[in-house]
The first five atom37 places (N, CA, C, CB, O) and aatype in JSON, in Angstrom:
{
  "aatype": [20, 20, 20, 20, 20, 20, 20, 20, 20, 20, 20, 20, 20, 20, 20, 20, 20, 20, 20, 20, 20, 20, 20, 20, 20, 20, 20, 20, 20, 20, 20, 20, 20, 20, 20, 20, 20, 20, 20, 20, 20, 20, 20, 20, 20, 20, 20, 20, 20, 20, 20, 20, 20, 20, 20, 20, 20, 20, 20, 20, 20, 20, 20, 20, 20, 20, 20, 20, 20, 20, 20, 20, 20, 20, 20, 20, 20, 20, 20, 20, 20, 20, 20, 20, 20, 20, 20, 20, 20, 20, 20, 20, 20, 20, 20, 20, 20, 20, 20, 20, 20, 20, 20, 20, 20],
  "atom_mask": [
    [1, 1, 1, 1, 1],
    [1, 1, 1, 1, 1],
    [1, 1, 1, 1, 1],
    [1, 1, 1, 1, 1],
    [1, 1, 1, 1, 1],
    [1, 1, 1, 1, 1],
    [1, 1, 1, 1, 1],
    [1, 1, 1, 1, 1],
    [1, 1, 1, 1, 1],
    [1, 1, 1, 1, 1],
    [1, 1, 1, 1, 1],
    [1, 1, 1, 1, 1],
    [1, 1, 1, 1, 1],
    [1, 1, 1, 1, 1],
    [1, 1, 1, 1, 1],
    [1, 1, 1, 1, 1],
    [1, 1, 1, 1, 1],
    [1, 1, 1, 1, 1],
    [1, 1, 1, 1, 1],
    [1, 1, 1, 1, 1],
    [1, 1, 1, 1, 1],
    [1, 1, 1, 1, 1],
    [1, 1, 1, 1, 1],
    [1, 1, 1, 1, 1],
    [1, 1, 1, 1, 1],
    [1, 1, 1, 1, 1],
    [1, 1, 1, 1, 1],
    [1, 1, 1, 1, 1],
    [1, 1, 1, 1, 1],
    [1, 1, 1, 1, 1],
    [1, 1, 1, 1, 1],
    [1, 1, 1, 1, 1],
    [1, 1, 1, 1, 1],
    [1, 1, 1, 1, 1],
    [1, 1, 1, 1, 1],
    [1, 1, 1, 1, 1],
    [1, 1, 1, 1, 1],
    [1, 1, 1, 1, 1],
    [1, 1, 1, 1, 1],
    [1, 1, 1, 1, 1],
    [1, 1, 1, 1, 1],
    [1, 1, 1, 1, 1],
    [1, 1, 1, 1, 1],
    [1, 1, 1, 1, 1],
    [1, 1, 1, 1, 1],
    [1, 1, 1, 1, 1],
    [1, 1, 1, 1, 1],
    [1, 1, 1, 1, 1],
    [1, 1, 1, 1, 1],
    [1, 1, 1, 1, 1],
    [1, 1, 1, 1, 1],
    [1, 1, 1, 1, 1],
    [1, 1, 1, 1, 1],
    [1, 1, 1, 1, 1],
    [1, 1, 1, 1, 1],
    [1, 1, 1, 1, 1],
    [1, 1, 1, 1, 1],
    [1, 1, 1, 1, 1],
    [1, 1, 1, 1, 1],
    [1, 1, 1, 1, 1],
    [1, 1, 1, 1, 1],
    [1, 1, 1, 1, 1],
    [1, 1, 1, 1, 1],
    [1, 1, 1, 1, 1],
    [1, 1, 1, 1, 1],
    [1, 1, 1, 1, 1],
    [1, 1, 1, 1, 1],
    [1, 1, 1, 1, 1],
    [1, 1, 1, 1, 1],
    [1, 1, 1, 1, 1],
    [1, 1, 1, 1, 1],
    [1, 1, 1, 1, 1],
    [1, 1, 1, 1, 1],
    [1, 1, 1, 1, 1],
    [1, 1, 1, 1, 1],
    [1, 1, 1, 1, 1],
    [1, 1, 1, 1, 1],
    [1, 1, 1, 1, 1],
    [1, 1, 1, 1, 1],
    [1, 1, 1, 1, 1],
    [1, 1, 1, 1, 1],
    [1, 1, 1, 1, 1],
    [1, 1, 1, 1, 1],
    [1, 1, 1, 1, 1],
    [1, 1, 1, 1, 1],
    [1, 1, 1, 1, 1],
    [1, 1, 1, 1, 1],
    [1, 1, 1, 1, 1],
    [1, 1, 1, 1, 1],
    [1, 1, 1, 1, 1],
    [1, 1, 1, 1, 1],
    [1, 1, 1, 1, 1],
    [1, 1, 1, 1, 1],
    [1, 1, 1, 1, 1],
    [1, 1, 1, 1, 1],
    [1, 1, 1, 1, 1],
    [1, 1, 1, 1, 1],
    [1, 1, 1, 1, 1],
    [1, 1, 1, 1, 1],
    [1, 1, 1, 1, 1],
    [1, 1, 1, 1, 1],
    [1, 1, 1, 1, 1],
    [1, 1, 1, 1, 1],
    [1, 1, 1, 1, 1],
    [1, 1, 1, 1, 1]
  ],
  "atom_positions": [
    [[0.84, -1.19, 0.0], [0.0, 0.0, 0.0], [0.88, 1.25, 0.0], [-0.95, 0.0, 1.22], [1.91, 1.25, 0.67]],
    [[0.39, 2.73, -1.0], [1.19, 3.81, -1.07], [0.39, 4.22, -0.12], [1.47, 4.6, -2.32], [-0.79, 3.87, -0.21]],
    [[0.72, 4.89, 0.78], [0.51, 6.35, 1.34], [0.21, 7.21, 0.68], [1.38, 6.89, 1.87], [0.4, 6.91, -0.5]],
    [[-0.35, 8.62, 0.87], [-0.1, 10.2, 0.39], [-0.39, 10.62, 1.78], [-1.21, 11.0, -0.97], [-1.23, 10.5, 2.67]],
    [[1.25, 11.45, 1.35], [1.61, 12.04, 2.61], [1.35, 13.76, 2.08], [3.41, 11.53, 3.18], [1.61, 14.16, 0.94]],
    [[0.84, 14.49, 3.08], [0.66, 15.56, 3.19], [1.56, 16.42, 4.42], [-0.65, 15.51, 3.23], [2.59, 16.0, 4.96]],
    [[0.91, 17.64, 4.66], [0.82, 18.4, 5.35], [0.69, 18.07, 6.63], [0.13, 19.0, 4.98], [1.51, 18.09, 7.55]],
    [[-0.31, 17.79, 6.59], [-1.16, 17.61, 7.58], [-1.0, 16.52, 8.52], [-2.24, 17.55, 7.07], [-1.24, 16.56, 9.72]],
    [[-0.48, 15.32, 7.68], [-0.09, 14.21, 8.21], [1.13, 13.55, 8.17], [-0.75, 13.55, 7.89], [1.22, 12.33, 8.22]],
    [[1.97, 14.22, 8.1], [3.43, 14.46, 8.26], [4.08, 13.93, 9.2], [3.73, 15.62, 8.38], [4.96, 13.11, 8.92]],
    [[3.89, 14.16, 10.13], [4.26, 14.01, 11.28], [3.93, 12.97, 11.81], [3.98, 14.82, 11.9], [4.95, 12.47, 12.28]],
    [[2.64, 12.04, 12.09], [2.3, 11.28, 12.03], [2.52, 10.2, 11.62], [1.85, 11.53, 11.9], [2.38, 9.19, 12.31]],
    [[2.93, 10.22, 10.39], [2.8, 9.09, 9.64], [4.84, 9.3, 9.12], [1.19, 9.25, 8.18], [5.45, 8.29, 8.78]],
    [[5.28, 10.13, 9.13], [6.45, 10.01, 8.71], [7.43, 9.93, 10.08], [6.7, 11.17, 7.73], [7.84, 8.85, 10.52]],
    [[7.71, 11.1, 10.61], [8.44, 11.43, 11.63], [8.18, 11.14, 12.57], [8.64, 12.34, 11.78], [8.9, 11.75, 13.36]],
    [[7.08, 10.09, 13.4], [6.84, 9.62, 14.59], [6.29, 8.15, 14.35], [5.92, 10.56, 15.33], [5.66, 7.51, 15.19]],
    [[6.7, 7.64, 12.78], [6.54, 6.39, 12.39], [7.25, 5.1, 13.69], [7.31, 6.41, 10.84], [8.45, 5.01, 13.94]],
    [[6.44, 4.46, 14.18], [7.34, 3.38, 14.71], [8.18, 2.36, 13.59], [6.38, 2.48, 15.61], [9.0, 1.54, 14.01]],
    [[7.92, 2.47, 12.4], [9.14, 1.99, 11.36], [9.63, 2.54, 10.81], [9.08, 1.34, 10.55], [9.69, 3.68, 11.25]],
    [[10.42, 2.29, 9.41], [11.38, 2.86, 8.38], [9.81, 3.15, 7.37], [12.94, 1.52, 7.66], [8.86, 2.44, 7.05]],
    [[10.25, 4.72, 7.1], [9.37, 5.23, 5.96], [10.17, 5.86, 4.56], [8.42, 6.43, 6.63], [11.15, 6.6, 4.55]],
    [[9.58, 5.43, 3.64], [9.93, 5.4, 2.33], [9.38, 6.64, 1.69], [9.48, 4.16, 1.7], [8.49, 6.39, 0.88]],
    [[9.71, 8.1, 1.86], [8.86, 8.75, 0.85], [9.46, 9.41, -0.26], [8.08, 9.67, 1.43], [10.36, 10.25, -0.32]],
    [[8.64, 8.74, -1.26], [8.72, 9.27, -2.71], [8.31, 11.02, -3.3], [7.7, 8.24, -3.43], [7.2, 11.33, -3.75]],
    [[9.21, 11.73, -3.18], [8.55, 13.43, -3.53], [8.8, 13.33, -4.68], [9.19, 14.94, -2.9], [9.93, 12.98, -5.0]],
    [[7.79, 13.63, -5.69], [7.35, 13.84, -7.32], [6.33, 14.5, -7.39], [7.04, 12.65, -8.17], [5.61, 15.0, -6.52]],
    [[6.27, 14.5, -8.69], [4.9, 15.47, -9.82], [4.83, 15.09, -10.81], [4.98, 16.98, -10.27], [5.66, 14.7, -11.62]],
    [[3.36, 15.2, -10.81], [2.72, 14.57, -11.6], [3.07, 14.84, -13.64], [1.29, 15.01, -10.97], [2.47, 14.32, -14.59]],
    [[4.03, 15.65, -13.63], [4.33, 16.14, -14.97], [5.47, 15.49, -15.02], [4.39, 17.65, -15.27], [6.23, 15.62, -15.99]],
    [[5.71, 14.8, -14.09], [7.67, 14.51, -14.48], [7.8, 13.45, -15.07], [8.84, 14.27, -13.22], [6.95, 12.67, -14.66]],
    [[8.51, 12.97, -15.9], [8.38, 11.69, -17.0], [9.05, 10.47, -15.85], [9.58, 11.98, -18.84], [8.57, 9.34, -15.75]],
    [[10.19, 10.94, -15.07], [11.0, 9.93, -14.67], [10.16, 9.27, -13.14], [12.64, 10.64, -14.46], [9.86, 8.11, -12.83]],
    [[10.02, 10.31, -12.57], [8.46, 10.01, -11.5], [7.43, 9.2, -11.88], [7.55, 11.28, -11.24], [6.99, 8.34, -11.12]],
    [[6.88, 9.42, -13.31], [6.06, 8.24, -13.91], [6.68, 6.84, -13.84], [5.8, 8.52, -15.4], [5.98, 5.86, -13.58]],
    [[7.93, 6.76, -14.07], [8.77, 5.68, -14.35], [8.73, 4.98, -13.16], [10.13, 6.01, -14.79], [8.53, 3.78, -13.04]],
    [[8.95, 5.86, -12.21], [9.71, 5.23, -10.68], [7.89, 4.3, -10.12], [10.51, 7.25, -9.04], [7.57, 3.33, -9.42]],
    [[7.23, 5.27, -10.87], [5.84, 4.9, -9.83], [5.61, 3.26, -9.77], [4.2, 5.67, -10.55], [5.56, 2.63, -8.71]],
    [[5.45, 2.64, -11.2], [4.84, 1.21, -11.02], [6.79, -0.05, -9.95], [4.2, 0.49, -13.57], [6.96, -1.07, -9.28]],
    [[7.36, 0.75, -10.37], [8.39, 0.31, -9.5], [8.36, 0.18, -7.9], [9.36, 1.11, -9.8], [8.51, -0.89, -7.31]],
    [[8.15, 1.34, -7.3], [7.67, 2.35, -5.96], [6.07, 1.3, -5.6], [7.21, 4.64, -6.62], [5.92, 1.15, -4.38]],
    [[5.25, 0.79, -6.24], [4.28, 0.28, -6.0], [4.71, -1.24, -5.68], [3.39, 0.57, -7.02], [4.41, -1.8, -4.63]],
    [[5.24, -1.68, -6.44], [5.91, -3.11, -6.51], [6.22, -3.14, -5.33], [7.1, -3.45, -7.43], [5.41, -3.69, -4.59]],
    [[7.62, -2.52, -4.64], [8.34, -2.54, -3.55], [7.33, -2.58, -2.24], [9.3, -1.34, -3.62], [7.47, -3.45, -1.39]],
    [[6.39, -1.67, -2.16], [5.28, -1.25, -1.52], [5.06, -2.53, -0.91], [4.13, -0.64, -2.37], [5.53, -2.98, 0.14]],
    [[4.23, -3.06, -1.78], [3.55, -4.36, -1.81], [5.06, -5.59, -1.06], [2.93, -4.7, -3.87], [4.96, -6.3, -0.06]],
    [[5.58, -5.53, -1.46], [6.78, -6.76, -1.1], [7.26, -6.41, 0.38], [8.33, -6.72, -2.28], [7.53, -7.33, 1.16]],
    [[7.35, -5.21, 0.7], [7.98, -4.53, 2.21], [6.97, -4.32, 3.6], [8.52, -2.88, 1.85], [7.17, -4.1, 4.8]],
    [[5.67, -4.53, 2.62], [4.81, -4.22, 3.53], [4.88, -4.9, 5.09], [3.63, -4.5, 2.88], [5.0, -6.08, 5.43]],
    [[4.78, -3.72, 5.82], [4.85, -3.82, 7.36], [5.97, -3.46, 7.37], [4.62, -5.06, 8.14], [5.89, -2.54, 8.19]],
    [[6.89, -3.5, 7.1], [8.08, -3.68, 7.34], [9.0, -2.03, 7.01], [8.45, -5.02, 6.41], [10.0, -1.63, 7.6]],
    [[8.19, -1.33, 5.85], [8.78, -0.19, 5.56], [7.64, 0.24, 5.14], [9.94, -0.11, 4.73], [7.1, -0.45, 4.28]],
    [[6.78, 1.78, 5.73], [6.11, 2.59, 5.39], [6.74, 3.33, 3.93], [5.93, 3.36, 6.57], [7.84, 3.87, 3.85]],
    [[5.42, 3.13, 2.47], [5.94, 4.17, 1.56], [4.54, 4.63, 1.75], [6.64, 3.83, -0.06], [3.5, 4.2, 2.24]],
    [[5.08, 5.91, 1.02], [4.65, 6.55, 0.75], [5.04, 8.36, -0.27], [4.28, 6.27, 1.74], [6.13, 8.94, -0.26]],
    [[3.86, 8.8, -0.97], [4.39, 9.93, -1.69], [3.79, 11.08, -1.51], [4.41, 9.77, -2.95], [2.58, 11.08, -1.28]],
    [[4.49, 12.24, -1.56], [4.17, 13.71, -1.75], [4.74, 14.27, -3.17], [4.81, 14.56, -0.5], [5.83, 14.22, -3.74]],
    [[3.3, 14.93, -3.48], [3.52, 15.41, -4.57], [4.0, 17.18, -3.9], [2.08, 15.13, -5.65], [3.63, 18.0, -3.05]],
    [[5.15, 16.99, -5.05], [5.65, 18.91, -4.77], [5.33, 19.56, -4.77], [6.21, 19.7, -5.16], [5.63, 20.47, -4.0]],
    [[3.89, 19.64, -6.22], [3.76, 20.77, -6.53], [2.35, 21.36, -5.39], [3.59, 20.76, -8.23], [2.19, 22.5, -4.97]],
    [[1.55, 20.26, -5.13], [0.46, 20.66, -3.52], [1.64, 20.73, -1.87], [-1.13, 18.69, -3.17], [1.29, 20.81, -0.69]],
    [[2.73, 20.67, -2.31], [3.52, 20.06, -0.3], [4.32, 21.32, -0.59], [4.89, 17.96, 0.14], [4.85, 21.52, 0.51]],
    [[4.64, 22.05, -1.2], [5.73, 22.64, -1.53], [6.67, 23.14, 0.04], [5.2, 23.89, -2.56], [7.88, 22.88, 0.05]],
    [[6.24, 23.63, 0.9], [6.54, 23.72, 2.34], [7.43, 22.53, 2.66], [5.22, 23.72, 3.23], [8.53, 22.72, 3.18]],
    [[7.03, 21.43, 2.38], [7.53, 20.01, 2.74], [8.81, 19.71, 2.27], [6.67, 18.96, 2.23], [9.82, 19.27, 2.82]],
    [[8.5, 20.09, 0.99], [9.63, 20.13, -0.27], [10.7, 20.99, -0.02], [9.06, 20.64, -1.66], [11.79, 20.49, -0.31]],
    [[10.73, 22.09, 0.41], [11.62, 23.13, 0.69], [12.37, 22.8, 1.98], [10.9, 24.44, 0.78], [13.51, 23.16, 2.3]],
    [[11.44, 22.0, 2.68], [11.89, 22.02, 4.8], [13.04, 20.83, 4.0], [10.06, 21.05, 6.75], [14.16, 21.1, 4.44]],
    [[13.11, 19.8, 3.12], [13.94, 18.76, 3.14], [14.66, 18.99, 2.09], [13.37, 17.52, 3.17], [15.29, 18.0, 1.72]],
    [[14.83, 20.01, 1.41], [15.72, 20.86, 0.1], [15.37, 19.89, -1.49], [17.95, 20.78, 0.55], [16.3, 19.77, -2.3]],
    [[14.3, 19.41, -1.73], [14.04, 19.2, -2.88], [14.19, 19.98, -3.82], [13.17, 18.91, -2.93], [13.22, 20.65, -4.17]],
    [[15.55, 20.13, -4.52], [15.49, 20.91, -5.98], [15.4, 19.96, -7.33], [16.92, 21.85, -6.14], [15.13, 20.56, -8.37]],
    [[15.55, 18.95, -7.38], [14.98, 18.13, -8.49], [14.29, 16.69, -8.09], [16.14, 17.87, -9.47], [14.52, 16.15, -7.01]],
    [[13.52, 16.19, -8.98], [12.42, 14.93, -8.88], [12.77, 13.81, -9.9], [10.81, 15.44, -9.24], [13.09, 13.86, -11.08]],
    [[12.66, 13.21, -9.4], [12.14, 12.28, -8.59], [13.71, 12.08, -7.22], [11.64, 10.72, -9.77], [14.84, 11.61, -7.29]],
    [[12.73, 12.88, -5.91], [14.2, 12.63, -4.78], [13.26, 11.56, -3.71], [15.01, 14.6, -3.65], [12.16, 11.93, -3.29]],
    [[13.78, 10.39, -3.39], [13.05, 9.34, -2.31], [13.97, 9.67, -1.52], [12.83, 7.66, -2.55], [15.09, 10.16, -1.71]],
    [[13.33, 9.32, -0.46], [14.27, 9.75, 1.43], [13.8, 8.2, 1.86], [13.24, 11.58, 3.01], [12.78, 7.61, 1.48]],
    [[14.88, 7.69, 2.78], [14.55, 7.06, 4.19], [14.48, 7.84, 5.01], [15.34, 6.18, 4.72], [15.33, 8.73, 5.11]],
    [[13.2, 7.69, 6.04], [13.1, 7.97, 7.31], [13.09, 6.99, 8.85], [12.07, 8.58, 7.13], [12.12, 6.4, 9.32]],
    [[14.29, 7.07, 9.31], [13.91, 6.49, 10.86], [13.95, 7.24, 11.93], [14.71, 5.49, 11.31], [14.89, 8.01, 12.07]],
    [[13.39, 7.19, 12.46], [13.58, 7.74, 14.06], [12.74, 9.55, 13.35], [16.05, 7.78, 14.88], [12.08, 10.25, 14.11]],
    [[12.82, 9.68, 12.86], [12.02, 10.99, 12.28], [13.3, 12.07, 11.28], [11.25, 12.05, 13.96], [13.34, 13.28, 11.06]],
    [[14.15, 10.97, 10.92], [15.71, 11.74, 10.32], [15.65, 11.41, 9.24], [17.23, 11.34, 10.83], [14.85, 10.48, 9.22]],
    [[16.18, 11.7, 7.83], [16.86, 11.15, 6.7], [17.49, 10.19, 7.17], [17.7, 11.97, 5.99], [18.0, 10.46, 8.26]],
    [[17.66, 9.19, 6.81], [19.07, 8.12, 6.66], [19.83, 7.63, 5.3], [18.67, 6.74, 7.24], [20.98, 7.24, 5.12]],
    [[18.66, 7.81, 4.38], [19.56, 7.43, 2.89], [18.43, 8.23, 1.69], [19.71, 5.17, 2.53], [17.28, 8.66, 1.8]],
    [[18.98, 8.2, 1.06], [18.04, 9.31, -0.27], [18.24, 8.37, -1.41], [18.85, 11.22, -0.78], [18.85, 7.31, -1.23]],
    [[17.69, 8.75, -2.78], [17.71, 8.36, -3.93], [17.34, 9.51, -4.77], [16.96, 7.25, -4.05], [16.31, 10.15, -4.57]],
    [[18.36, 9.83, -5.92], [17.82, 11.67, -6.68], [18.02, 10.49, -8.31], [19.67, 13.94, -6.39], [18.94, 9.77, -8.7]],
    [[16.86, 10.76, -8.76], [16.91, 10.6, -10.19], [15.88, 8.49, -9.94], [19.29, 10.79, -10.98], [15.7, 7.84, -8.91]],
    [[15.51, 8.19, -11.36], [15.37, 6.99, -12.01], [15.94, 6.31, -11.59], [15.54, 6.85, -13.06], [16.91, 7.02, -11.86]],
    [[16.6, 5.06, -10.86], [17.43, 4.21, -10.82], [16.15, 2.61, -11.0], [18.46, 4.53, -9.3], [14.94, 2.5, -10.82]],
    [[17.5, 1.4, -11.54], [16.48, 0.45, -11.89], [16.23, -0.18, -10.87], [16.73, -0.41, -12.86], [16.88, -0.06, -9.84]],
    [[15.02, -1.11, -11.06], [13.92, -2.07, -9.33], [15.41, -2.56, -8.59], [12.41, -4.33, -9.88], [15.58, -2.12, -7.45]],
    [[16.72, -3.61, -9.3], [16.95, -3.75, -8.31], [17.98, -3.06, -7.55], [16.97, -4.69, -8.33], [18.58, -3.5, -6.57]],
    [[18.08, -2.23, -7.96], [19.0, -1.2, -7.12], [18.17, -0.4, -6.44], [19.96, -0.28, -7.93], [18.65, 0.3, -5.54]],
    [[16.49, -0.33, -6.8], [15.89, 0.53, -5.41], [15.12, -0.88, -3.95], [14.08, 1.91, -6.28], [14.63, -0.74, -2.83]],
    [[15.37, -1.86, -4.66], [15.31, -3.0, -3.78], [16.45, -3.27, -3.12], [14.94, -4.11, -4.39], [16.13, -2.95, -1.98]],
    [[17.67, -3.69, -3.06], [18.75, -3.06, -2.85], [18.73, -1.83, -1.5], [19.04, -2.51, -4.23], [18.93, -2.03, -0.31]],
    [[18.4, -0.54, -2.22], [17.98, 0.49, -1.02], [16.62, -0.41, -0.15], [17.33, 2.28, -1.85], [16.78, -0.71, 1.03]],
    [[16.12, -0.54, -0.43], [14.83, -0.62, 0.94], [15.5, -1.79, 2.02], [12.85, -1.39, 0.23], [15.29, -1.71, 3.23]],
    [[16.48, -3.1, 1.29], [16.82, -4.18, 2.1], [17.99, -3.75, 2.74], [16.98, -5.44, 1.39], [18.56, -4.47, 3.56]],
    [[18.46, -2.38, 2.36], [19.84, -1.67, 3.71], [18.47, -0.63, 4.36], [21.91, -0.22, 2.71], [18.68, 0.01, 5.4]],
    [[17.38, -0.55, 3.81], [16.83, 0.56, 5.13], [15.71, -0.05, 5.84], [16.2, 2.17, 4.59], [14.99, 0.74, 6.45]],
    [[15.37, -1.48, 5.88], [14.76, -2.04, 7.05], [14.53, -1.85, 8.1], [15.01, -2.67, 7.28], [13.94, -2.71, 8.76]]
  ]
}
């Protein structure tokens, strides 16, 4: 299951997660964000319980986007404990973002 993470629920669901959260920041115009998505869904499904994903789109979070310095998309973050621990900037292929999720367990 994806998430959509907002504003509103930020905090909640990201930064006071009792697990590792996965969020994907994109828009909906970006070709390579399209790419990552049916990938990002896959993983979803395979990690479940185990690693919260979820996505914010930039162009409605923009606040969100700025607090964690998003200047280009498609940027994925790990979150534990309510910190960054590992990022991903650009397209990369399933198993190198499988790969990332099995070092951020």
């Amino acid at each position: 299951m994806v998430h959509t993470f907002t504003a509103e629920n930020f905090a909640t669901e990201v930064l006071n997660s009792d697990i590792p959260v996965f969020v994907d920041f994109y828009a909906d115009w970006c070709g390579p964000c399209k790419m990552m998505s049916p990938v990002i869904d896959k993983l979803a499904d395979e990690f479940d319980g185990r690693i919260k994903v979820g996505k914010i789109n930039v162009d409605d979070e923009s606040e969100i986007a700025a607090q964690f310095n998003i200047m280009s998309i498609p940027n994925m973050k790990f979150f534990k404990g309510g910190k960054v621990v590992d990022e991903v900037v650009g397209a990369i292929p399933k198993a190198a973002m499988k790969a990332k999720f099995e070092a951020n367990v």
